[in-house]
Steps between C-alpha positions, in 0.01 A plus 500: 500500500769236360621273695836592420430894546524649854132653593555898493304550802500413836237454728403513860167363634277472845252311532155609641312318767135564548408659169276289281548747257915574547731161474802714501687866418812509296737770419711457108838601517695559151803643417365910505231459703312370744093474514334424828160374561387214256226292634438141412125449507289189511341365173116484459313240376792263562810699337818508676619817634587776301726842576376853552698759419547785794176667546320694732144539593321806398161561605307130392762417286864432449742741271864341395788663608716336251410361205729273250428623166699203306327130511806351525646707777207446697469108379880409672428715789173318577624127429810606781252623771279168482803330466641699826129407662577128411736494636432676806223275557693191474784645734268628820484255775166316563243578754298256744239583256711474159620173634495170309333198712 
């Protein structure tokens, strides 16, 4: 997005406690619709996190609910959920065990 160009797209995010797995759930609001259910994920082999789109388990696997056909599309509403979970993170208050000695 530019700098100078409001984001089209909104978004909401919890994070998850307890989940190796599942750092957080957000939902992506826009101006004629609303999509619940993305998942930001921890990176293997060192990546950072990455977002899910909604999905739900079926049988051993997973089967997306919604899917965002156009790279772009799906490219903005990614970088706005980790930026949401950056946030987030930075924002929550620190723990006996989170905190710095």
């Amino acid at each position: 997005m530019s700098e100078n160009k409001p984001s089209p797209f909104k978004v909401s995010i919890k994070l998850v406690q307890g989940n190796n797995a599942l750092l957080a759930k957000a939902d992506v609001a826009g101006a004629k619709m609303t999509i619940n259910g993305f998942s930001v994920l921890s990176g293997k082999d060192g990546k950072g996190p990455w977002v899910a789109p909604p999905q739900m388990k079926v049988g051993s696997g997973y089967v997306k609910i919604v899917e965002i056909t156009d790279k772009a599309t799906n490219d903005v509403i990614s970088k706005l959920v980790l930026e949401a979970y950056g946030k987030a993170l930075s924002e929550r208050p620190e723990t006996d065990n989170e905190a710095a000695f």
